[in-house]
C-alpha positions as CSV (number, residue, x, y, z in Angstrom):
1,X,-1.2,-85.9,15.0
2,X,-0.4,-84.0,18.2
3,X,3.9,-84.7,17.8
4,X,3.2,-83.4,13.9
5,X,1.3,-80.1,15.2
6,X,4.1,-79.9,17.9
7,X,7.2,-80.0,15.5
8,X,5.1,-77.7,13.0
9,X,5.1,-75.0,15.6
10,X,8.8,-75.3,16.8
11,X,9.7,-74.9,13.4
12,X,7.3,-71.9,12.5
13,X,8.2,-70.1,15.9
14,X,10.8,-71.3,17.0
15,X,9.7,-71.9,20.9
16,X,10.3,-74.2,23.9
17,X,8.8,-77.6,24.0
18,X,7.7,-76.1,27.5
19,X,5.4,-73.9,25.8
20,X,4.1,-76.1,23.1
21,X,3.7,-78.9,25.5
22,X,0.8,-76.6,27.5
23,X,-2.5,-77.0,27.2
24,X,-4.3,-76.2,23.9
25,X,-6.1,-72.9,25.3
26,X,-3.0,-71.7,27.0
27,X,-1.4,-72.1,23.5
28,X,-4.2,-70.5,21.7
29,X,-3.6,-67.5,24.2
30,X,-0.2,-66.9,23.8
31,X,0.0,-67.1,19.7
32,X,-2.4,-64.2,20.4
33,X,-0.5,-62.2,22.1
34,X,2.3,-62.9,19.4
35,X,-0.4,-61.9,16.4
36,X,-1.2,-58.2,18.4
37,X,2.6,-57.8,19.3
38,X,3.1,-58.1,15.4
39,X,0.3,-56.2,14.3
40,X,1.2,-53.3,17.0
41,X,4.9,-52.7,15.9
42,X,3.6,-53.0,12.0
43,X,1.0,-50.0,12.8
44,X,3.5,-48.2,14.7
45,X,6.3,-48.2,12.0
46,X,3.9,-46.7,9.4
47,X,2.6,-44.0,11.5
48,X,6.7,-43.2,11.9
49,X,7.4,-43.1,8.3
50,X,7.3,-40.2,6.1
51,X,4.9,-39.2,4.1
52,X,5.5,-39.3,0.1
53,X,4.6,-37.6,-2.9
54,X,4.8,-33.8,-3.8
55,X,3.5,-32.9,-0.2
56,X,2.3,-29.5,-1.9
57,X,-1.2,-28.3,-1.3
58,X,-3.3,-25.1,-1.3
59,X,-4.8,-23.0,1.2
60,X,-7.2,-19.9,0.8
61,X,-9.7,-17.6,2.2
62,X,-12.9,-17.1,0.2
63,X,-14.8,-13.8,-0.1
64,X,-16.7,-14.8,3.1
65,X,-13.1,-15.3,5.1
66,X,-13.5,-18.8,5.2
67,X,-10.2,-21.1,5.1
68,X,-10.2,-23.5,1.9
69,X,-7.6,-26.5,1.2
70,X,-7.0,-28.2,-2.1
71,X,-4.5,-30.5,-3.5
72,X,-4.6,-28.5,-6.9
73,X,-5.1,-24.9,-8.0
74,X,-8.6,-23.4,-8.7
75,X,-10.3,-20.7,-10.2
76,X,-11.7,-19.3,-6.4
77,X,-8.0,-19.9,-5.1
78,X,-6.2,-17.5,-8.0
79,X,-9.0,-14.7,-7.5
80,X,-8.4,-14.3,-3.6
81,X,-4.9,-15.4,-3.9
82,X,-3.4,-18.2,-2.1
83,X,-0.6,-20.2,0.0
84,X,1.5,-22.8,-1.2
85,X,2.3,-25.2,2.0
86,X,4.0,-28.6,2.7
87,X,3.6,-31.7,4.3
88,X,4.6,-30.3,7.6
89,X,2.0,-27.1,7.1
90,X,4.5,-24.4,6.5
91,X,4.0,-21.8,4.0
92,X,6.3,-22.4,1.5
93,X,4.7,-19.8,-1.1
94,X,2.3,-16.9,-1.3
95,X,0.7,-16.1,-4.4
96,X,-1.2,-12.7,-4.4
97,X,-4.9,-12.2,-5.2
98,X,-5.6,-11.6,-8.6
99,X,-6.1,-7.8,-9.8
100,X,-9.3,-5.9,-11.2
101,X,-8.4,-3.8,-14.6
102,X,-8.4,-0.7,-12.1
103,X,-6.2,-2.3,-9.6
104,X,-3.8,-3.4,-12.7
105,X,-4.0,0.1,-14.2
106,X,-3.7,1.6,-10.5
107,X,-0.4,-0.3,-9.7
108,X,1.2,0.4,-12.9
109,X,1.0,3.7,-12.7
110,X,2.2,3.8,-9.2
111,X,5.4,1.6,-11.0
112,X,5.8,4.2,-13.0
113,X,6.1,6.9,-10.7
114,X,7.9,4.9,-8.7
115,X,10.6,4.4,-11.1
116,X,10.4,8.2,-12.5
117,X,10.7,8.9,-9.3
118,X,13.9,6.4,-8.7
119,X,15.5,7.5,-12.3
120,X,15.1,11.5,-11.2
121,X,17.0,10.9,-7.8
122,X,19.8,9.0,-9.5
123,X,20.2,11.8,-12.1
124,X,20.0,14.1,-8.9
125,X,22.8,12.2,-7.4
126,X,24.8,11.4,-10.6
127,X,24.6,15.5,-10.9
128,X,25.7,16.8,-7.6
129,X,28.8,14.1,-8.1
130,X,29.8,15.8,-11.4
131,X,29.4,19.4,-9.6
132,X,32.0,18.0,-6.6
133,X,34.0,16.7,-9.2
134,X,34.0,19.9,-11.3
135,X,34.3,22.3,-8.3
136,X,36.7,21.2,-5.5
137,X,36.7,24.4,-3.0
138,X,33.3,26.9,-2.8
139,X,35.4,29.8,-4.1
140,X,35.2,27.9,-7.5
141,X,32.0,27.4,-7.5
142,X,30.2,30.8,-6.4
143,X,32.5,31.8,-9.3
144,X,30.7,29.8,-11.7
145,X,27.2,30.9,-10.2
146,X,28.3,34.5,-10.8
147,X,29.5,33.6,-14.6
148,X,26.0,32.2,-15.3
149,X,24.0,35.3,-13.5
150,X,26.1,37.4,-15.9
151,X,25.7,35.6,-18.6
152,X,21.9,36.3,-17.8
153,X,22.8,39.5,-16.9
154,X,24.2,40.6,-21.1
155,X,20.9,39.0,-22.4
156,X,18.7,41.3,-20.2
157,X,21.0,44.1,-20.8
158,X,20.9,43.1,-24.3
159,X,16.7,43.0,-24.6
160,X,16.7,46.3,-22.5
161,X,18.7,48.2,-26.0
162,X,17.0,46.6,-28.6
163,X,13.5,47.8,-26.9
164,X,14.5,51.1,-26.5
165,X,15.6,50.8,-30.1
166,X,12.2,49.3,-31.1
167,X,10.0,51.8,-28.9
168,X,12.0,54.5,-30.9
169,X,10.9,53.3,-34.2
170,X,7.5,53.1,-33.4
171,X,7.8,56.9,-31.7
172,X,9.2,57.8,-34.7
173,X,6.0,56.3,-36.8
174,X,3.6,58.2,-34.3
175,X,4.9,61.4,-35.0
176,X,5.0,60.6,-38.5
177,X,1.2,59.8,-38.5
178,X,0.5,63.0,-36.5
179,X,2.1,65.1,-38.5
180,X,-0.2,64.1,-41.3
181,X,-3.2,64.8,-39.4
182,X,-2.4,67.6,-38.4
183,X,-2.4,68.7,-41.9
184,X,-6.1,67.0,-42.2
185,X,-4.8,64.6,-44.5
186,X,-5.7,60.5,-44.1
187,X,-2.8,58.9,-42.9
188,X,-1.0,56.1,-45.3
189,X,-2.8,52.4,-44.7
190,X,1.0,51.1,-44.6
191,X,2.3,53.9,-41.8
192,X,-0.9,52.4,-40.4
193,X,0.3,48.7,-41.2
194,X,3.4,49.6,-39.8
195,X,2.5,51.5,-36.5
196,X,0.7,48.1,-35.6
197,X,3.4,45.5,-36.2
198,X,5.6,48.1,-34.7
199,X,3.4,47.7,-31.7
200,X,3.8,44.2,-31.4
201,X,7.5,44.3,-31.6
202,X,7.6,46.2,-28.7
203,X,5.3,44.5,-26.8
204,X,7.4,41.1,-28.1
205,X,10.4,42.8,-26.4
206,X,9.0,44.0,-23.6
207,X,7.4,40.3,-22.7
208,X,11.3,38.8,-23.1
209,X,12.3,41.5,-20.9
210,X,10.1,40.6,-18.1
211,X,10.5,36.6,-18.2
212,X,14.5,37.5,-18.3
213,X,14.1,39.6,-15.4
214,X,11.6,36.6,-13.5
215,X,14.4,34.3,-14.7
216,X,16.9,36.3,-12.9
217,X,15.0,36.2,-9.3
218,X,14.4,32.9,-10.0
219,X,18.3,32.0,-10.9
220,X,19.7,33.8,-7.7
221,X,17.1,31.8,-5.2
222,X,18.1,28.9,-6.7
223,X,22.1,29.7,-6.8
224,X,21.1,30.4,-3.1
225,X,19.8,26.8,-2.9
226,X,21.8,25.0,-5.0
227,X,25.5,26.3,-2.7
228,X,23.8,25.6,1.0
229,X,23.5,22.1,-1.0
230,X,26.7,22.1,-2.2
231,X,28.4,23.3,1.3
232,X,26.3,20.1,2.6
233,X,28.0,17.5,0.4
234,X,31.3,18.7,1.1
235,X,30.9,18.4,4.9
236,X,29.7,15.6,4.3
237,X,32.6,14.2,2.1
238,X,35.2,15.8,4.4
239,X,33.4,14.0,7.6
240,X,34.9,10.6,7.1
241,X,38.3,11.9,7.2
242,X,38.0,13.6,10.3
């Protein structure tokens, strides 16, 4: 029986006949060392390999500021908005906090402006490269300021004769009215009628007047502007070639 257990172990391990000719505890010793050996490289080589599967969970702070972890999405993770992370704990993705109806309505009108406000600088910019475009030198283009303030100019000259003409027409129906009372007779319901609409023909042209003349100021302080800007732009497109 002991030459059967002897070649049975040469076989299965593969040692010296010194070895398996030692004493039965001795032998019982060493195959346990050869058991932990085994066991210990087994262990080690699956805490060296990788981990597998998605590798993706969840991290979030709660209302209170406490840190949560989940392998899947909930409900408290998509109202205080959360982090996407992988096996090796790095933030792969951040996913905002969800919004209150204000906070929606608040940021979308802040979109808005934002773009308004993106949309009325490009036409800004798209304009100013027209007017460099139009006007190469400054000569040409304080002549076309000066062709627009006259252009202005015509229309207020041309209000200015049409109220004198209208506030003579409405003298004219005053003294018409006063020389029927002076003769103690009731003056006419329609030179009455007339007088008034008269009235408020003049006052019409007298209004136009004055928002032509504000028009005016206005015009020159922004011609005033509008060529310190344009003197700007072509220093500033000359500069690169200097």
């Amino acid at each position: 029986m002991h030459c059967q257990r002897w070649r049975q172990l040469q076989t299965e391990h593969a040692v010296s006949p010194v070895i398996l000719t030692a004493t039965g505890g001795f032998m019982r010793k060493l195959l346990f060392v050869f058991t932990a050996a085994a066991l210990f490289v087994n262990v080690a080589a699956h805490a060296q390999a990788p981990t597998t599967g998605s590798g993706i969970r969840y991290k979030w702070h709660d209302g209170q500021g406490k840190l949560h972890f989940s392998d899947s999405l909930n409900a408290e993770a998509m109202k205080y908005g959360f982090d996407a992370v992988n096996d090796q704990g790095m933030v792969i993705q951040h996913v905002s906090r969800q919004l209150t109806p204000d906070e929606r309505a608040a940021a979308n009108k802040l979109a808005a402006e934002q773009a308004a406000k993106q949309q009325a600088e490009q036409k800004r910019h798209d304009a100013e490269a027209q007017m460099l475009d139009a006007y190469p030198d400054e000569n040409s283009y304080k002549i076309s300021q000066q062709q627009a303030l006259d252009t202005l100019d015509q229309q207020i000259h041309t209000t200015q004769l049409n109220l004198k003409t209208q506030e003579k027409a409405l003298t004219d129906l005053l003294g018409r009215a006063a020389e029927i009372e002076r003769t103690q007779k009731t003056v006419p319901k329609f030179i009455n009628d007339s007088i008034a609409n008269q009235r408020a023909v003049v006052t019409g042209q007298q209004n136009t007047l004055q928002h032509q003349q504000a028009l005016r100021t206005q015009m020159v302080q922004d011609q005033a502007t509008q060529l310190a800007r344009y003197r700007e732009l072509k220093a500033a497109q000359a500069s690169p070639a200097q």
